[in-house]
N, CA, C and O atoms as a GROMACS GRO file, in nm:
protein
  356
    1UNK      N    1  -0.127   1.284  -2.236
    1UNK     CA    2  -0.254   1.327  -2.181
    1UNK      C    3  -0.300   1.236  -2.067
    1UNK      O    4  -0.370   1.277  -1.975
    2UNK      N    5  -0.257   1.116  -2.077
    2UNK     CA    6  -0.316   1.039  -1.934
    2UNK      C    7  -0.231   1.034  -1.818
    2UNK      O    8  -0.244   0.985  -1.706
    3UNK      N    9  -0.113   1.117  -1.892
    3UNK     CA   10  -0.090   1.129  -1.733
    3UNK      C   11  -0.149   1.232  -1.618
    3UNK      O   12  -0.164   1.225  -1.496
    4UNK      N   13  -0.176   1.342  -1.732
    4UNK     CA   14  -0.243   1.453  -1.676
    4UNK      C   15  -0.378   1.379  -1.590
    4UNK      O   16  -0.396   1.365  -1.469
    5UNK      N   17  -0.465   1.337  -1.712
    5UNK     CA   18  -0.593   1.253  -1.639
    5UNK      C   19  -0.529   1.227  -1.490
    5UNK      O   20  -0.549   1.308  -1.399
    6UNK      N   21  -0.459   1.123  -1.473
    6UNK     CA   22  -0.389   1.062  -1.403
    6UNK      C   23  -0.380   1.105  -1.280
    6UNK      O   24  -0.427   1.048  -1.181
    7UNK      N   25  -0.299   1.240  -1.284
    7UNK     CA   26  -0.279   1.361  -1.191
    7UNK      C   27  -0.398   1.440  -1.147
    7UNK      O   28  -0.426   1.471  -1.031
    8UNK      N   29  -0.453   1.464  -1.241
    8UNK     CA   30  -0.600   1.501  -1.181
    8UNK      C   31  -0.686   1.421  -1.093
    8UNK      O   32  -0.719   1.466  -0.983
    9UNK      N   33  -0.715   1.333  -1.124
    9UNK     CA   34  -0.753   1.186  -1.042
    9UNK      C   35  -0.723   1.202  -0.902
    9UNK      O   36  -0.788   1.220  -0.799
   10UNK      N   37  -0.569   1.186  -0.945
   10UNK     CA   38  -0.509   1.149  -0.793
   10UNK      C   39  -0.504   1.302  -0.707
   10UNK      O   40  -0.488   1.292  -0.586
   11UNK      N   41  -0.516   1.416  -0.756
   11UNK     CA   42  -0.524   1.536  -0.644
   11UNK      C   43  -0.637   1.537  -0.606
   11UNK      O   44  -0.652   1.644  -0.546
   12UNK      N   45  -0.768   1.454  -0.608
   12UNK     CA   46  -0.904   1.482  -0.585
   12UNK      C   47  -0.940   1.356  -0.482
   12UNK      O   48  -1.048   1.327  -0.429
   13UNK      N   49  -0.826   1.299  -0.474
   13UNK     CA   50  -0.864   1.166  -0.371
   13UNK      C   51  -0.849   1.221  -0.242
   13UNK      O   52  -0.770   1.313  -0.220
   14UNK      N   53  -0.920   1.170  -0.153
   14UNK     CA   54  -0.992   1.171  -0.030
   14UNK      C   55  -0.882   1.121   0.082
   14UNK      O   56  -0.935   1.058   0.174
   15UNK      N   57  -0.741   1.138   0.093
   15UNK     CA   58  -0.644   1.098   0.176
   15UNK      C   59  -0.568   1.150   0.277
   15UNK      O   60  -0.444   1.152   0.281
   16UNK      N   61  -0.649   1.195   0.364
   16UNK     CA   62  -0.650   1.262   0.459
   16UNK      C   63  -0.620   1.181   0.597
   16UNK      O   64  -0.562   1.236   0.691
   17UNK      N   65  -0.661   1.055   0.604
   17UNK     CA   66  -0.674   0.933   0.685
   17UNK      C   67  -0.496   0.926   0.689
   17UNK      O   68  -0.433   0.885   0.786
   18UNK      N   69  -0.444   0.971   0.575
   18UNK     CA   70  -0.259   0.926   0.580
   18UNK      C   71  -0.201   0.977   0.676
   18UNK      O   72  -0.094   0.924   0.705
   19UNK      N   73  -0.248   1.103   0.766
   19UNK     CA   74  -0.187   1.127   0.851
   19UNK      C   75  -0.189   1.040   0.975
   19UNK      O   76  -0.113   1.075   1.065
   20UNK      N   77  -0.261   0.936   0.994
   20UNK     CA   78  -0.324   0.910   1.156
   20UNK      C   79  -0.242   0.755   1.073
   20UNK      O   80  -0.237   0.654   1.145
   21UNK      N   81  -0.214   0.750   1.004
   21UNK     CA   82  -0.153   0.599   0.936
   21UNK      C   83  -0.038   0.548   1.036
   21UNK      O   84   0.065   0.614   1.053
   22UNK      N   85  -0.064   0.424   1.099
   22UNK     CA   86   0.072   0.373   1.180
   22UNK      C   87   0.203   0.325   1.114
   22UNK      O   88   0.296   0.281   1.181
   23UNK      N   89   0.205   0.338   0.949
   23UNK     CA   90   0.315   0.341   0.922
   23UNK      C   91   0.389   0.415   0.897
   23UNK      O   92   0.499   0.373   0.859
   24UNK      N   93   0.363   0.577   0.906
   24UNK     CA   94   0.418   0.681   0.867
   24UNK      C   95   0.547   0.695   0.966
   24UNK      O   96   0.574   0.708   1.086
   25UNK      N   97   0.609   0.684   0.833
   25UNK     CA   98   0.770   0.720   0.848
   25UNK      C   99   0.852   0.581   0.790
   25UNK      O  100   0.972   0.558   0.775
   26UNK      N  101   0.763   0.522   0.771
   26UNK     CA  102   0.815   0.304   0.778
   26UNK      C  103   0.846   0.297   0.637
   26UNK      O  104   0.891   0.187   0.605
   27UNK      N  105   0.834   0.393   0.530
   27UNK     CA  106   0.873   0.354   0.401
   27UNK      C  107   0.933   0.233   0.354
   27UNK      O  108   0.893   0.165   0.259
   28UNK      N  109   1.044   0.208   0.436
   28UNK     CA  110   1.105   0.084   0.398
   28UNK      C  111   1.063  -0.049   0.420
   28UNK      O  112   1.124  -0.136   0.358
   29UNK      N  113   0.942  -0.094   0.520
   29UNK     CA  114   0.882  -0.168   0.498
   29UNK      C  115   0.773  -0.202   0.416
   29UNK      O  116   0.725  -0.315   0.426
   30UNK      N  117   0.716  -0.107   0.323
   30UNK     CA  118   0.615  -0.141   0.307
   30UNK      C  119   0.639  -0.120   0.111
   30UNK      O  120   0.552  -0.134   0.025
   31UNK      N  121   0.811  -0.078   0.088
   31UNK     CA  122   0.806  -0.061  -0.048
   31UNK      C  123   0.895  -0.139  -0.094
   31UNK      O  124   0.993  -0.101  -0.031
   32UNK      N  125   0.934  -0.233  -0.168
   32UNK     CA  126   1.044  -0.328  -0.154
   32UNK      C  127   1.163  -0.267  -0.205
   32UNK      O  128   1.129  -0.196  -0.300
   33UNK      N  129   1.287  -0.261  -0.188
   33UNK     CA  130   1.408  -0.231  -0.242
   33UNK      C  131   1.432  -0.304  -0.382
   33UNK      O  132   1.368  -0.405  -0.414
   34UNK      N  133   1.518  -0.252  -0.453
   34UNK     CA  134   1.526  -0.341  -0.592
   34UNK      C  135   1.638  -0.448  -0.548
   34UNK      O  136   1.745  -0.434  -0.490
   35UNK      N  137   1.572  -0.558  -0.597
   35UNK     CA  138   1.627  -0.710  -0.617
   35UNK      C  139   1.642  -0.707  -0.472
   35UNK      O  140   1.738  -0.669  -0.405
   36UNK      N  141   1.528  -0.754  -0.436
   36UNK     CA  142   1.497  -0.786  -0.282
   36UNK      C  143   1.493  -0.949  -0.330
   36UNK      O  144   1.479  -0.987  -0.447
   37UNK      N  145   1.511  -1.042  -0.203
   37UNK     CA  146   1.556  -1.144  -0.237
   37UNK      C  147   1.389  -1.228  -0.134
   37UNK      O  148   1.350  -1.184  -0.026
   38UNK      N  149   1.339  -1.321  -0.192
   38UNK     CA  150   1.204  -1.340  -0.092
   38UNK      C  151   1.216  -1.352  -0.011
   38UNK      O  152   1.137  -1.299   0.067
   39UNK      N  153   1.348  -1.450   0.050
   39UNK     CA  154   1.341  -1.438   0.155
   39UNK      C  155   1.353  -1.306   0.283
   39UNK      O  156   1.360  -1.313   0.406
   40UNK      N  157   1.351  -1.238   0.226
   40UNK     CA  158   1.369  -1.084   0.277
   40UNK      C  159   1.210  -1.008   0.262
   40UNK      O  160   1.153  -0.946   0.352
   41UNK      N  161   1.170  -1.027   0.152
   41UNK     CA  162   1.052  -0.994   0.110
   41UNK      C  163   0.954  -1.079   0.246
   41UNK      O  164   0.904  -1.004   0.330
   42UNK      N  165   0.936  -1.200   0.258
   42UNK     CA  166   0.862  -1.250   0.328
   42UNK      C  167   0.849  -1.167   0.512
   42UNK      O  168   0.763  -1.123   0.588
   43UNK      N  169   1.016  -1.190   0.509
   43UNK     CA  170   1.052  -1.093   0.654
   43UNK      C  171   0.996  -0.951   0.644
   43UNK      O  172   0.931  -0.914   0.742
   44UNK      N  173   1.009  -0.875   0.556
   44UNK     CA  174   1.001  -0.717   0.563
   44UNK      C  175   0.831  -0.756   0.559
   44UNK      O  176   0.775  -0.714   0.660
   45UNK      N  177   0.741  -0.826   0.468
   45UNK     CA  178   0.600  -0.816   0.458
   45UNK      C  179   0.549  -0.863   0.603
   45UNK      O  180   0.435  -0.819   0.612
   46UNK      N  181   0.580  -0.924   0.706
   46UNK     CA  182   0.577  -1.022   0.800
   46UNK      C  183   0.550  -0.888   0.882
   46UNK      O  184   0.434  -0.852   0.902
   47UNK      N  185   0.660  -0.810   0.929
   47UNK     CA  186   0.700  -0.673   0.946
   47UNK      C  187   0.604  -0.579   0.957
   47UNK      O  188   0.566  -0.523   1.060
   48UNK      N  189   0.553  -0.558   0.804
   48UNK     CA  190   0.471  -0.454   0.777
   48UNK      C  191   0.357  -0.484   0.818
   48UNK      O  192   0.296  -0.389   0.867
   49UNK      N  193   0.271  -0.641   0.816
   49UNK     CA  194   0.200  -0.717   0.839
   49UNK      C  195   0.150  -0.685   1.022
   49UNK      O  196   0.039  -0.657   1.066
   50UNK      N  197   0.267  -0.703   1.088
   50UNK     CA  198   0.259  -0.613   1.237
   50UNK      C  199   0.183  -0.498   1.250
   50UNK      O  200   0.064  -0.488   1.281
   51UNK      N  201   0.285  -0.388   1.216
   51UNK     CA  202   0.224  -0.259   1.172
   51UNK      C  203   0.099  -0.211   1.143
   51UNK      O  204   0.046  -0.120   1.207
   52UNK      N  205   0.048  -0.268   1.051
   52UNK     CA  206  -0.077  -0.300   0.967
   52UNK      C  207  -0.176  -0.335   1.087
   52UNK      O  208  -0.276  -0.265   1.102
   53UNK      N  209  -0.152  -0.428   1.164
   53UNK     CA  210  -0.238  -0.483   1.202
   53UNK      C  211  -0.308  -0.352   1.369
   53UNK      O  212  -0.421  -0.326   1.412
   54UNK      N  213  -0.181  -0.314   1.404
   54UNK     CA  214  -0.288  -0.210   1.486
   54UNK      C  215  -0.296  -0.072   1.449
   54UNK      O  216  -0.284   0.021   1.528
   55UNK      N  217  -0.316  -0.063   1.334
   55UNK     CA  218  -0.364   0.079   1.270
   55UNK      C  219  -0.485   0.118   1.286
   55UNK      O  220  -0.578   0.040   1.302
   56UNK      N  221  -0.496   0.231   1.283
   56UNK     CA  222  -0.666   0.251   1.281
   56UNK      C  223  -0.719   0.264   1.191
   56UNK      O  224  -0.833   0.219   1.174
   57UNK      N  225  -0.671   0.312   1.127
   57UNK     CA  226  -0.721   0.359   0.930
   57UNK      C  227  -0.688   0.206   0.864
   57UNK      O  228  -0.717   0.219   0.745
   58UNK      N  229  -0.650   0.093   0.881
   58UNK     CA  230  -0.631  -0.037   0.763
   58UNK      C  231  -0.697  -0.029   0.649
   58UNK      O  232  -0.665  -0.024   0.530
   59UNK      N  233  -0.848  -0.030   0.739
   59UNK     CA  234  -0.939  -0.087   0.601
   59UNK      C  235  -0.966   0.037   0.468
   59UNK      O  236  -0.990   0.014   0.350
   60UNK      N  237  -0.951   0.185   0.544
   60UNK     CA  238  -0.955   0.291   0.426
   60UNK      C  239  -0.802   0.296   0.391
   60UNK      O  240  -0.783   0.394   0.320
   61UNK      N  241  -0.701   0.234   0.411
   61UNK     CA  242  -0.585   0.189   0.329
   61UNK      C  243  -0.575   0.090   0.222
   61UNK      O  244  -0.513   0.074   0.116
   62UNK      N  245  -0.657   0.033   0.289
   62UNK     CA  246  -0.631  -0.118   0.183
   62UNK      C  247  -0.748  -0.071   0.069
   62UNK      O  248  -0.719  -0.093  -0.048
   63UNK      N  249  -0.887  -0.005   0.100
   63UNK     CA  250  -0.933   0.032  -0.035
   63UNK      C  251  -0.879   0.130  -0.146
   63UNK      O  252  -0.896   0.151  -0.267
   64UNK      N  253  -0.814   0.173  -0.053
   64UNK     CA  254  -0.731   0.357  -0.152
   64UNK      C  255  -0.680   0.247  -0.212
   64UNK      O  256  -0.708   0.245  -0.332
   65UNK      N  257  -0.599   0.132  -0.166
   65UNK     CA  258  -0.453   0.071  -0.240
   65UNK      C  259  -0.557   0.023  -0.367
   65UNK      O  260  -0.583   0.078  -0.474
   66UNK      N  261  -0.591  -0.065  -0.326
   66UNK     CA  262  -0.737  -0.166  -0.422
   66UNK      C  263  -0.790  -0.038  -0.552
   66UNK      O  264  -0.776  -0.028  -0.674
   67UNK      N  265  -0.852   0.045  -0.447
   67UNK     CA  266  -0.929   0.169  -0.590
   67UNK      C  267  -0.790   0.234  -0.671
   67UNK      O  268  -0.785   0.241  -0.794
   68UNK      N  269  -0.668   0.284  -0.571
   68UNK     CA  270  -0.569   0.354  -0.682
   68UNK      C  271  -0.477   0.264  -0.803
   68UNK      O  272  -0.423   0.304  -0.906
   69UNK      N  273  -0.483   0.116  -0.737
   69UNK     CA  274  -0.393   0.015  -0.857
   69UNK      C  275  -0.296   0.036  -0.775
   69UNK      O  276  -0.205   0.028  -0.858
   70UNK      N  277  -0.228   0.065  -0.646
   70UNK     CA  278  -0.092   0.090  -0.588
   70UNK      C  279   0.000  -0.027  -0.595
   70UNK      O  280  -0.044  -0.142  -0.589
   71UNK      N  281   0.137   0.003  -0.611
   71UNK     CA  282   0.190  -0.115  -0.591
   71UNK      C  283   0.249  -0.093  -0.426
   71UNK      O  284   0.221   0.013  -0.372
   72UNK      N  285   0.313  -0.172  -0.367
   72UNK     CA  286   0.397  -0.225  -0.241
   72UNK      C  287   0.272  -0.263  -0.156
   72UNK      O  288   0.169  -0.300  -0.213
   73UNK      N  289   0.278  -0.256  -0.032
   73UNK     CA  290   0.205  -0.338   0.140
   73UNK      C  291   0.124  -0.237   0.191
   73UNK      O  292   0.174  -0.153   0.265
   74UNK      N  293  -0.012  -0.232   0.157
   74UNK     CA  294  -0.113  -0.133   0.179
   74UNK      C  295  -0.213  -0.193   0.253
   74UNK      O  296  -0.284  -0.287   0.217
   75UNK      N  297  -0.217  -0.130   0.362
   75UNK     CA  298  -0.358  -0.222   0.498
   75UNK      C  299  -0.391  -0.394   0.511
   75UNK      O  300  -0.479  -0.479   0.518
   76UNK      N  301  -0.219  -0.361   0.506
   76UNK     CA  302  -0.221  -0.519   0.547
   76UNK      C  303  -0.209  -0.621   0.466
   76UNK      O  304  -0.198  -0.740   0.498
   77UNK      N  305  -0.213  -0.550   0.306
   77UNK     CA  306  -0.205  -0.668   0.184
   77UNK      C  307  -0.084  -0.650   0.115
   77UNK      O  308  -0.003  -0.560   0.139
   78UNK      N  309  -0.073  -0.725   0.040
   78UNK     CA  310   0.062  -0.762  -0.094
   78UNK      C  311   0.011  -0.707  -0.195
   78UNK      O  312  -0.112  -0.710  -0.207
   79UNK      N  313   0.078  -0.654  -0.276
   79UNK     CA  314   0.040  -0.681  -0.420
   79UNK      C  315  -0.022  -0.774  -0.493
   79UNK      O  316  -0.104  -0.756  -0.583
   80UNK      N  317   0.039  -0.918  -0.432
   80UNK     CA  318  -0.021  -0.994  -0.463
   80UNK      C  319  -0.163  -1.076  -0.434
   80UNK      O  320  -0.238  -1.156  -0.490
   81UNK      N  321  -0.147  -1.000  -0.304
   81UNK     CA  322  -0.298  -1.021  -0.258
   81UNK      C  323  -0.403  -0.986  -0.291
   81UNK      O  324  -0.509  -1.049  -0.298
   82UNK      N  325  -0.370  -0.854  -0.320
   82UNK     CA  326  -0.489  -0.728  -0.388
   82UNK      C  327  -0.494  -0.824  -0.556
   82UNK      O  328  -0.588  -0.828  -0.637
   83UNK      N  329  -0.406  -0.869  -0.562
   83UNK     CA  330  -0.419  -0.927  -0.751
   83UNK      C  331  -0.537  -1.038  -0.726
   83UNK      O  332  -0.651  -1.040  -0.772
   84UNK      N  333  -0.456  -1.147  -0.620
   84UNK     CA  334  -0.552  -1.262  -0.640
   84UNK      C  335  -0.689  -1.225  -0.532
   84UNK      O  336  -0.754  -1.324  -0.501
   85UNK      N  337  -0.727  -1.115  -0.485
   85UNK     CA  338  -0.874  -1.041  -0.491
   85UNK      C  339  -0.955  -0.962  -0.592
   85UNK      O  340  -1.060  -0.899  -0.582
   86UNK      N  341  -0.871  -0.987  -0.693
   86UNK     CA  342  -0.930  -0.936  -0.825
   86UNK      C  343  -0.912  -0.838  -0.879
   86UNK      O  344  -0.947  -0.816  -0.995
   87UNK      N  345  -0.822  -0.718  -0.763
   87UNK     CA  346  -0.764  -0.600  -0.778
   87UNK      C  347  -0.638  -0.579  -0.846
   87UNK      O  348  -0.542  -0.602  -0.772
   88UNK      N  349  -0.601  -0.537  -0.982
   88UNK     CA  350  -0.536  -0.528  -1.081
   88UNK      C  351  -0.470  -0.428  -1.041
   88UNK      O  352  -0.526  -0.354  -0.960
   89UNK      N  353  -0.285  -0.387  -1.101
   89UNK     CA  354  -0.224  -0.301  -1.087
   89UNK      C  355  -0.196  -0.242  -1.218
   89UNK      O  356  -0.127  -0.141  -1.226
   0.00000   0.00000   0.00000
């Protein structure tokens, strides 16, 4: 049943802004591959970090990421960033 919740949730979100997103198409920077090695991680976030930075939509990225629990590189943050801002996944 929560996933349904879940699904419901997420078809009612407001993400419309994804089209005008400067990373669209960049998947691979912004989701890590399995057993990515940090030092790769640091490079690819560094990367996405670019990207990020002349978008126009960032800041309604980085809250979708923050409000949905997302994991990977959302308006400019880490996972881990959004954690140690208090934002839980």
């Amino acid at each position: 049943m929560a996933a349904l919740d879940s699904f419901a949730r997420r078809a009612i979100t407001d993400d419309d802004w994804m089209v005008s997103a400067a990373c669209k198409g960049l998947t691979h920077l912004f989701f890590p591959p399995p057993a990515e090695r940090p030092q790769a991680r640091e490079r690819r976030e560094a990367t996405a970090r670019e990207v990020c930075a002349s978008c126009t939509v960032r800041s309604l990225c980085r809250a979708f990421a923050r409000d949905e629990h997302e994991y990977g590189f959302w308006g400019g943050e880490s996972e881990d960033e959004r954690h140690a801002a208090g934002y839980r996944l």
